[in-house]
Legacy VTK file of the C-alpha trace (Angstrom):
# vtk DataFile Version 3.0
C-alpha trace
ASCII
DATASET POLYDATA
POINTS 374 float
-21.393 -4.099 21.450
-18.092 -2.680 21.464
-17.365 0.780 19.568
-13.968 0.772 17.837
-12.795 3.826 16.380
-9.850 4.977 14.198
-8.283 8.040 16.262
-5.608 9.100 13.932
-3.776 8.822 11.172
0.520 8.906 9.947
1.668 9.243 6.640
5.473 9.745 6.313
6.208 10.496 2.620
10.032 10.308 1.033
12.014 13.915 0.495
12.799 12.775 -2.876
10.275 12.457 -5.939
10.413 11.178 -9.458
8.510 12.150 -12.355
7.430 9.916 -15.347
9.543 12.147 -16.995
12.591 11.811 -15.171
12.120 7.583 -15.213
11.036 7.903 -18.813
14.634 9.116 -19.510
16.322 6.808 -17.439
14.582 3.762 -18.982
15.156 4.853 -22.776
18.466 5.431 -22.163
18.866 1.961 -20.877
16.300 0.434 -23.278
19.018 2.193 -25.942
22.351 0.595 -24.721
20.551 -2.370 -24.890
19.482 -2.627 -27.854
22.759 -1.150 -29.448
24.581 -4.038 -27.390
22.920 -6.588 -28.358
21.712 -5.583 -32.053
23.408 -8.455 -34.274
21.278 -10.978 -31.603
18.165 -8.669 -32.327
18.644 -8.928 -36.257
19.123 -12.272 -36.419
15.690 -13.037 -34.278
18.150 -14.318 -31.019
17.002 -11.326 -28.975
14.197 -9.275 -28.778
14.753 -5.057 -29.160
13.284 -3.318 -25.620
10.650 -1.419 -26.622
10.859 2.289 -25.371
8.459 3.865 -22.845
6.968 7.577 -22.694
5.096 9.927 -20.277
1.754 9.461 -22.378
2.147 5.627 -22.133
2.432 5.767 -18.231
-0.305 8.296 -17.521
-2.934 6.384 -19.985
-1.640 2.835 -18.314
-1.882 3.934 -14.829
-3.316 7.809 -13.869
0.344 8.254 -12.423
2.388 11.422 -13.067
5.145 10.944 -9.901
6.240 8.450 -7.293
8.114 9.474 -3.929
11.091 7.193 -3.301
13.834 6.568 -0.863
16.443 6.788 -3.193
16.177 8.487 -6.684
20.040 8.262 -8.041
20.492 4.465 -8.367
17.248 4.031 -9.793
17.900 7.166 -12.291
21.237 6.053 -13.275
20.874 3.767 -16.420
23.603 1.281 -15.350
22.184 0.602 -12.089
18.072 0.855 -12.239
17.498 0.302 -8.619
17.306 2.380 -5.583
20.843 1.986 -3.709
20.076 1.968 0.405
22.858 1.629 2.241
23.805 -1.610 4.776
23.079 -0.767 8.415
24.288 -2.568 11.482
22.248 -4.329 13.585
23.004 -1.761 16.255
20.808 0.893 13.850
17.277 1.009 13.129
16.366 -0.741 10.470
14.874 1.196 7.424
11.680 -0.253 7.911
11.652 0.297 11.402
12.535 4.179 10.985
9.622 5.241 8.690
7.507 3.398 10.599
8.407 5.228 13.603
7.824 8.507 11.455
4.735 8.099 10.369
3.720 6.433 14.336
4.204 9.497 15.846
2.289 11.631 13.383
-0.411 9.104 14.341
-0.265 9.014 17.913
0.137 13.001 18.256
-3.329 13.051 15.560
-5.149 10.292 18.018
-3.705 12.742 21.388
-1.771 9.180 22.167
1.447 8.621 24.175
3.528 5.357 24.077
1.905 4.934 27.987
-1.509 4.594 26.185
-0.686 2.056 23.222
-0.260 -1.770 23.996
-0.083 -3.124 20.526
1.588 -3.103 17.339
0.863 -4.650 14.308
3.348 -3.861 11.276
1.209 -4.685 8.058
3.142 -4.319 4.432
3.691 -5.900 1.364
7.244 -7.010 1.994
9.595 -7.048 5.277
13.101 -6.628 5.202
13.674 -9.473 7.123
12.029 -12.458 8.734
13.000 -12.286 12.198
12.842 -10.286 14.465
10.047 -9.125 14.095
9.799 -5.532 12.176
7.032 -4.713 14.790
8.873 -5.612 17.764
11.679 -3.250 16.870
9.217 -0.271 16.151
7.747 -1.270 19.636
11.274 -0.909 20.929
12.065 2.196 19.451
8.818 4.186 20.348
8.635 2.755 24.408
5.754 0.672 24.257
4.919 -1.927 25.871
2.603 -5.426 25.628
3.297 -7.045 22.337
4.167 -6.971 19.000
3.797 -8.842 15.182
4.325 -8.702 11.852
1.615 -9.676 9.131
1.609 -9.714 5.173
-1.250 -10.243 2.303
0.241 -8.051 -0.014
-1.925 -4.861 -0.836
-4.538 -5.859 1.360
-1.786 -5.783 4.746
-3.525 -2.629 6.031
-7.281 -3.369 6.015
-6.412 -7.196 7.215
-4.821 -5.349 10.044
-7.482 -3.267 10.763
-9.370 -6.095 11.349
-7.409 -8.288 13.108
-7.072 -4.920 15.048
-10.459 -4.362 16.066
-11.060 -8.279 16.635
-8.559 -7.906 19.448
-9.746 -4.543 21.149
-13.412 -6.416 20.843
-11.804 -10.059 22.585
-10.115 -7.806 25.294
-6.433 -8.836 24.663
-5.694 -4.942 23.926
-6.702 -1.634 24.201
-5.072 0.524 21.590
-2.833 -0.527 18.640
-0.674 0.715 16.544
-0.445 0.116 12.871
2.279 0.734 10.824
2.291 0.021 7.212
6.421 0.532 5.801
5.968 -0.031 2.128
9.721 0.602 0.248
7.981 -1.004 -3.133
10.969 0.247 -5.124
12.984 -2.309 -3.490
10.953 -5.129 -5.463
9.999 -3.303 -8.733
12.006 -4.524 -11.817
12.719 -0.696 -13.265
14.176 -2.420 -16.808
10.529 -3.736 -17.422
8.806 -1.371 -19.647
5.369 -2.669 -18.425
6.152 -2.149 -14.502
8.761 -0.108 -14.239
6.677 3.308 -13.454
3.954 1.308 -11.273
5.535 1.544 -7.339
6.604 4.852 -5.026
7.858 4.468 -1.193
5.998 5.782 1.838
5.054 4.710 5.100
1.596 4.887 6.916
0.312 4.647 10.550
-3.347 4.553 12.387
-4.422 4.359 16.158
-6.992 1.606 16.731
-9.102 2.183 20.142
-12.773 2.103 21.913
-14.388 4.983 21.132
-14.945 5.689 25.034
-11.140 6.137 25.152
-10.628 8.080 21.832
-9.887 11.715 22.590
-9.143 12.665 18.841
-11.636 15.259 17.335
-11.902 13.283 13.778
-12.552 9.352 14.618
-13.797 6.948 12.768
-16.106 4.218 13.851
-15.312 0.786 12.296
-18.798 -0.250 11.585
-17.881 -3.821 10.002
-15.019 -5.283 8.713
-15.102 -8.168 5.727
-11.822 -9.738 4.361
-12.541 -12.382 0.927
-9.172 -14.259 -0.374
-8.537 -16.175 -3.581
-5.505 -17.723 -4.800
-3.770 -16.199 -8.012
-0.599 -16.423 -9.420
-1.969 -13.640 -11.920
0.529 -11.046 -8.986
3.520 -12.661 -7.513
6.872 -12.128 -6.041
9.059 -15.298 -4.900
11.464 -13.624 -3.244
11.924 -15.777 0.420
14.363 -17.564 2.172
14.474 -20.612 0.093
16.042 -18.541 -2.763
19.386 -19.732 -1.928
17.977 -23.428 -1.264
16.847 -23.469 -5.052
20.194 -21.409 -6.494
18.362 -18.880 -7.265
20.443 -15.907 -7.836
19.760 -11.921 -7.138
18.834 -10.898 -11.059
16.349 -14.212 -11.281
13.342 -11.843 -12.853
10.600 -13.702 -10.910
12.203 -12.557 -7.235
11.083 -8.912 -8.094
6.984 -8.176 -8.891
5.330 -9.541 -11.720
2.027 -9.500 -12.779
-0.374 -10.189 -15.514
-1.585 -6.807 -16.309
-5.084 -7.518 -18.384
-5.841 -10.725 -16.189
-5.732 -8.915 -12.911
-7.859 -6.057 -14.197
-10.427 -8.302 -15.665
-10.576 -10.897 -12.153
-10.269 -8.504 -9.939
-12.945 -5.857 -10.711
-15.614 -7.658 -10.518
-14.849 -9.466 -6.922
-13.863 -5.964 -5.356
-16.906 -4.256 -6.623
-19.225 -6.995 -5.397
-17.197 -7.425 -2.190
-17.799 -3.910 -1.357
-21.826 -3.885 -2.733
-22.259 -7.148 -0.675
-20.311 -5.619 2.374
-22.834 -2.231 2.629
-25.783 -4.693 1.855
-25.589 -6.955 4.925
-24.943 -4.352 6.769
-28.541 -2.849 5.366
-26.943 0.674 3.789
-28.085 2.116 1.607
-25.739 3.221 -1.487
-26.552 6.719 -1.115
-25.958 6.699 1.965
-22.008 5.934 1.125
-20.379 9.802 0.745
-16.925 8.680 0.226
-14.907 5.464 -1.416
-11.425 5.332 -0.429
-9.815 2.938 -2.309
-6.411 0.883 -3.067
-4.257 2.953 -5.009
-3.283 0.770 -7.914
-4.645 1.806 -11.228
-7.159 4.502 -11.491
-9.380 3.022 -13.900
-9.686 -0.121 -11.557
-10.771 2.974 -9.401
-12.561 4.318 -11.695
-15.103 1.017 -12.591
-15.003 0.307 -8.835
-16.961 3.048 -8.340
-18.809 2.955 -10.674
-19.990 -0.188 -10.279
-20.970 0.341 -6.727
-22.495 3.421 -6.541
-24.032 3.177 -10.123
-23.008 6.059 -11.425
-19.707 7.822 -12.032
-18.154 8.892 -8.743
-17.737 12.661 -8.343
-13.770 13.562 -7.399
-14.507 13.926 -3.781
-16.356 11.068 -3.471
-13.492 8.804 -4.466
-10.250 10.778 -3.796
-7.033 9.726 -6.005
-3.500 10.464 -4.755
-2.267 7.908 -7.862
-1.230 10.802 -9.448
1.210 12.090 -6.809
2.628 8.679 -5.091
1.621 5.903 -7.752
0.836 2.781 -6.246
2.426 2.317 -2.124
1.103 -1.538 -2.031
-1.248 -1.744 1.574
-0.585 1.931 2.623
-1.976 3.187 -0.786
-5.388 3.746 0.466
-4.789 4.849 3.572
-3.042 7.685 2.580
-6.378 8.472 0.650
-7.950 8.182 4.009
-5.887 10.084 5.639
-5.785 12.950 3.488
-9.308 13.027 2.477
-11.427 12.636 5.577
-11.240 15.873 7.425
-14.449 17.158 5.395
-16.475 14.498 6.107
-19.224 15.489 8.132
-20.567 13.789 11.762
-22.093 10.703 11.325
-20.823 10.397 7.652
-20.356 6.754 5.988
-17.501 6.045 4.088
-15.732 2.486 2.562
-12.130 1.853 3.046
-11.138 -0.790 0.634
-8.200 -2.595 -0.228
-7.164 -5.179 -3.292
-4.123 -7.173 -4.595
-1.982 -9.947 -4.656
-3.700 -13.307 -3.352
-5.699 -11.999 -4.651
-6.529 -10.570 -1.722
-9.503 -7.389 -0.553
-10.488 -6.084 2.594
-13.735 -3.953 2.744
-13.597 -1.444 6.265
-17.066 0.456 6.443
-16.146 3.707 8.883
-18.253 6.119 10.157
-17.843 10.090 11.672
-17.847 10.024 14.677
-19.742 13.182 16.156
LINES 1 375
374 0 1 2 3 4 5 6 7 8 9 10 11 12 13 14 15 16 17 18 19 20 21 22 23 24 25 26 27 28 29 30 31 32 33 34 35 36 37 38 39 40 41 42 43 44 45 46 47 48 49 50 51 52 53 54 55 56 57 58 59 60 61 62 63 64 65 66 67 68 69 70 71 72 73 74 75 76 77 78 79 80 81 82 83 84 85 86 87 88 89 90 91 92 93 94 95 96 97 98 99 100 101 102 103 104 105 106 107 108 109 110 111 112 113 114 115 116 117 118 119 120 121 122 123 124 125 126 127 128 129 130 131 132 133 134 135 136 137 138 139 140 141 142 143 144 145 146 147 148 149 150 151 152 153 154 155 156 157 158 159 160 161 162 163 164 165 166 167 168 169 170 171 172 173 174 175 176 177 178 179 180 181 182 183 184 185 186 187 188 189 190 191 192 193 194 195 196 197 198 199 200 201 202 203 204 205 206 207 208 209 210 211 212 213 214 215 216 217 218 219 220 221 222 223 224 225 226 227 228 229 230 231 232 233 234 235 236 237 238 239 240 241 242 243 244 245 246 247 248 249 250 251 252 253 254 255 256 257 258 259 260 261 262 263 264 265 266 267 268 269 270 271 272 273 274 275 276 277 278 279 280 281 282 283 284 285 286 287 288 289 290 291 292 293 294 295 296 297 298 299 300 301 302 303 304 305 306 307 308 309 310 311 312 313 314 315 316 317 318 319 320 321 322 323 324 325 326 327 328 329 330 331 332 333 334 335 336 337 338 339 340 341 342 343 344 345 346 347 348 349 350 351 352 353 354 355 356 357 358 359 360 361 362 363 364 365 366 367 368 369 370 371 372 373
């Protein structure tokens, strides 16, 4: 049976940063105008008043305290609400395509990986910037490698779906060593005048090096020890953004082409199915749940997190045992638990077991059970 291994790891993080503080004034301030604007409508029962947001409301809702993003001003600036990137020619990289290639390379030089060695790439995210070409095939362009390319997309869940498919090919034979890139610019679809959402998304990019362990030269692998993706359809998380927007007049404000979600229904459906996906997942496999030293899990909400892992281990997780990096990036979409992954593995000791999970918008979950490799 074939070994695959995780060799290494990329995570390309944004120069600038906002704090709940900093988009707590920003949204007031707009929540303000509008309400003074429109205050005979409010009176009168025509409109309703926006209700204002604060640091204490974020924190409790979410465990987030700051968000990296590509572009702080627009979003900051009360009359705009939105991060402002500017138009690039089809002659430049696309923005997609560039933090992907930053976050590749921290990969490949982690996994002791040229372009010569890699013969796939798979670029996994919540939303592309564009349907054709590919986002993949342009990274592929840009770093020198050659064999093929594609582009795939269930929401949070991108990464560990790619992982799979990953492995699935090294296992068939049709590669040797792919690339994964997960680009995730969530500001770009988060609605920043909705009080409920507005603090929920940062920007950041991830990468990981898929190979057989007999080729892995990288000092901290990871054996993928079984893989197990479960889908069911929700509208409870949605964003209808597409290319039939213009078929159906929508136009760019239309609320529903941005994320929405039904907060308390998500929580309450998806819980459960995560926590028994995983406890299912470590079951057929026939470990044991002490034998599980780490959870790394989506980055959404930490006390989703929090019941997650409590529910699976059956007790309340110590802090190392399920890292949180909510606090620092709020929720990247796919590459949300990788960056846990990446940033909390290098303690783990040979032979170690740890669960890589994934959940979101399908709904969709992706359970990766990794090992140390000594």
């Amino acid at each position: 049976m074939e070994q695959i291994v995780i060799s290494g790891t990329g995570v390309f993080t944004p120069e600038e940063s906002i704090t709940n503080e900093e988009l707590v004034k920003a949204y007031n301030t707009y929540a303000e105008i509008h309400n003074s604007a429109n205050k005979n409508d409010i009176r009168q029962g025509n409109k309703v008043a926006l209700e204002l947001s604060s640091e204490e409301f974020i924190y409790k809702a979410s465990g987030i305290k700051n968000r990296y993003v590509m572009d702080k001003k627009g979003i900051l600036d009360p009359n705009i609400m939105h991060p402002i990137l500017e138009k690039r020619s089809n002659d430049e990289p696309s923005i997609l395509a560039e933090i992907s290639v930053k976050a590749a390379k921290k990969a490949m030089e982690n996994a002791g990986k040229t372009a010569h060695d890699i013969d796939a790439v798979i670029t996994a995210c919540s939303n592309l910037e564009r349907a054709y070409p590919a986002v993949s095939i342009e990274v592929q362009e840009l770093l020198g490698i050659k064999g093929f390319a594609f582009d795939m997309n269930v929401a949070c869940s991108s990464a560990t779906f790619a992982i799979q498919a990953a492995a699935d090919m090294i296992k068939s034979g049709s590669a040797k060593t792919i690339l994964i890139v997960d680009p995730e610019i969530c500001s770009g679809h988060l609605d920043f005048k909705d009080r409920d959402c507005h603090f929920i998304f940062g920007d950041v990019c991830t990468a990981m090096i898929l190979e057989k362990k007999e080729s892995a030269k990288s000092n901290n692998s990871f054996e993928i020890l079984s893989t197990k993706c479960i889908t069911q359809f929700s509208n409870n998380i949605r964003n209808n953004f597409g290319f039939l927007n213009n078929a159906k007049k929508s136009i760019p404000l239309d609320r529903d082409l941005l994320f929405m979600q039904e907060g308390r229904k998500v929580f309450k459906e998806v819980v459960p199915m995560v926590s028994q996906l995983i406890s299912d997942h470590i079951g057929e496999e026939e470990i044991k749940v002490e034998e599980i030293k780490r959870l790394w899990l989506h980055q959404a909400n930490k006390s989703m997190n929090d019941f997650i892992g409590k529910k699976v281990l059956g007790r309340v997780p110590e802090d190392h045992e399920q890292p949180n990096i909510l606090q620092d990036y709020a929720n990247t979409s796919s590459a949300g638990s990788i960056i846990a992954f990446s940033l909390f593995n290098d303690d783990m000791k040979n032979d170690d077991i740890g669960v890589l999970c994934s959940f979101g918008a399908g709904y969709s979950a992706g359970s990766i059970i990794l090992k140390k490799v000594p």
